[in-house]
C-alpha positions in Angstrom: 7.0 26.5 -16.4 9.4 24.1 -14.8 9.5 23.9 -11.1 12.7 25.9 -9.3 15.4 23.8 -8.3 18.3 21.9 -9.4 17.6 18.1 -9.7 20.3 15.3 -9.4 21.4 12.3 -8.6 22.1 11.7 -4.6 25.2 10.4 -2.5 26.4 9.2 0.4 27.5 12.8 1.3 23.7 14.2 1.0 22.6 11.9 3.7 22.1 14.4 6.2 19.8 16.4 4.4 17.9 13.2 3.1 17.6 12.7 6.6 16.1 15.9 7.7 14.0 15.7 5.0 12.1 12.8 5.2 12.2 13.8 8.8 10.1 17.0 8.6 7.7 15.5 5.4 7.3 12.1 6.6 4.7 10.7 9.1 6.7 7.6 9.4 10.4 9.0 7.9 12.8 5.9 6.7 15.6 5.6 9.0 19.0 6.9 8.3 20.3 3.3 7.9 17.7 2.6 5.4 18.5 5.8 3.4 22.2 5.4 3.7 22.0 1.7 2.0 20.2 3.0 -0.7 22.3 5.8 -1.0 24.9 3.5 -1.1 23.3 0.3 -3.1 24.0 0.3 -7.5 20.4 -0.8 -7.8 19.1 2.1 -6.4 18.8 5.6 -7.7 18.3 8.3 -5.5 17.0 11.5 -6.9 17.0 15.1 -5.0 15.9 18.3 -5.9 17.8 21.4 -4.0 16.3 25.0 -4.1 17.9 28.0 -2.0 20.5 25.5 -0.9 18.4 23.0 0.6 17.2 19.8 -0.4 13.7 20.2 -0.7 12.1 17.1 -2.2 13.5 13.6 -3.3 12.7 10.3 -5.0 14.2 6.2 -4.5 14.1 3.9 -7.2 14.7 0.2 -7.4 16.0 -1.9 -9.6 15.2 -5.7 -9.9 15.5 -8.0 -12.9 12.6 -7.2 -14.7 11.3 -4.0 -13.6 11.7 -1.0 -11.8 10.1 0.2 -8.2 9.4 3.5 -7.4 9.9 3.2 -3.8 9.6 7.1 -2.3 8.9 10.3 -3.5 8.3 13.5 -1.1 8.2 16.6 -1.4 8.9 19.4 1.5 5.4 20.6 3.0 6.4 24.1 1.9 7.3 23.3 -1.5 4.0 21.1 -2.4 2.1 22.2 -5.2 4.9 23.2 -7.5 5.3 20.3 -9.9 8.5 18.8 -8.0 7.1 15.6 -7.5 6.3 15.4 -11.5 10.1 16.0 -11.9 10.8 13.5 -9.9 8.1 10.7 -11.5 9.8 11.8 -14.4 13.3 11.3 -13.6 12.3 8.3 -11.9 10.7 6.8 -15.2 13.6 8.3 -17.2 15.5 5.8 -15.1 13.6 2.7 -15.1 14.1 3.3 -19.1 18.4 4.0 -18.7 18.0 0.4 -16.9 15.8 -1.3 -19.4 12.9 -1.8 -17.4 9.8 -3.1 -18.6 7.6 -1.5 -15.9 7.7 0.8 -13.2 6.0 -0.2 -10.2 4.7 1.3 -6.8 2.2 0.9 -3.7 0.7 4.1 -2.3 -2.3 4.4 0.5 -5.4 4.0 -0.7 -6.5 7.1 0.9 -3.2 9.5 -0.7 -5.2 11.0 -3.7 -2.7 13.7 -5.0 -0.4 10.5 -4.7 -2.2 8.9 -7.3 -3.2 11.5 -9.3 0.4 11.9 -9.7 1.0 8.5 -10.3 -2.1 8.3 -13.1 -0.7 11.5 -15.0 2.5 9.8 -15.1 1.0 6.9 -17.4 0.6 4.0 -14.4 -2.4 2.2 -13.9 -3.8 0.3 -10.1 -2.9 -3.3 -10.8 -4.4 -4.5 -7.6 -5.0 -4.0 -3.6 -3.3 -5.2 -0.7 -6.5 -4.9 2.0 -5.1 -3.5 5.3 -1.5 -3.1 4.6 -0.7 0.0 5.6 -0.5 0.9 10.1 -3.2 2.8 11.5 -2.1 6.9 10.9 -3.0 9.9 12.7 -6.0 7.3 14.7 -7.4 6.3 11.3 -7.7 2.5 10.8 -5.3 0.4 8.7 -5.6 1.4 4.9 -4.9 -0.5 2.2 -2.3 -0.1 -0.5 -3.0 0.2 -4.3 -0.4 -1.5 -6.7 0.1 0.5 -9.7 2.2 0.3 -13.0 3.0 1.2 -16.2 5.6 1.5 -18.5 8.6 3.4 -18.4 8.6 5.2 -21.5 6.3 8.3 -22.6 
């Protein structure tokens, strides 16, 4: 069964809510000047999901020359557990194919497992670590990052 919502591409005009958003489901939420630019920026896409007229999860994709970089995905605290995020891996890999990509690419903590269970279903693979590259969180220590990819297709 598909997950509830309606899933599109993001504008300018949806800042606010990215905003909020990221505010209520991030530890450490990107600032509105960082959302607004890639908002704003032809090699991004941003992706949102709206459900009972609010956006409820979203994802930000890169693109550089040769590949693509999946660069956030969240999902409301509510709304967790409902296949959003797959949407959005989806739509993001849909379009890192529309651009011609020959990989998708991401970092996640080392320590986020639904994160990379996600990421694994999706078809990507850990390419390496980055040892302590993440800030401390919640009084934990630094964690490191895992660097995953995979093709865009499938």
């Amino acid at each position: 069964m598909r997950p509830k919502g309606r899933l599109r591409r993001l504008g300018v005009g949806d800042l606010e809510a990215l905003v909020a958003l990221e505010a209520a489901g991030q530890a450490q939420p990107w600032s509105p000047a960082q959302l607004r630019a890639a908002l704003a920026s032809p090699d991004h896409a941003v992706f949102g999901v709206e459900a009972g007229g609010e956006l409820v999860a979203h994802a930000v994709v890169a693109r550089g020359p040769f590949d693509a970089e999946l660069e956030a995905i969240l999902v409301a605290p509510a709304r967790r557990g409902e296949g959003l995020a797959t949407r959005l891996m989806d739509e993001a890999k849909a379009e890192a194919r529309r651009w011609g990509s020959e990989r998708l690419l991401l970092e996640v903590r080392g320590g986020n497992a639904p994160a990379i269970a996600l990421y694994r279903r999706a078809g990507l693979r850990v390419d390496g670590r980055r040892r302590g590259y993440y800030p401390p969180q919640a009084g934990a220590d630094r964690e490191d990052a895992l660097l995953m990819s995979g093709p865009p297709g499938g």
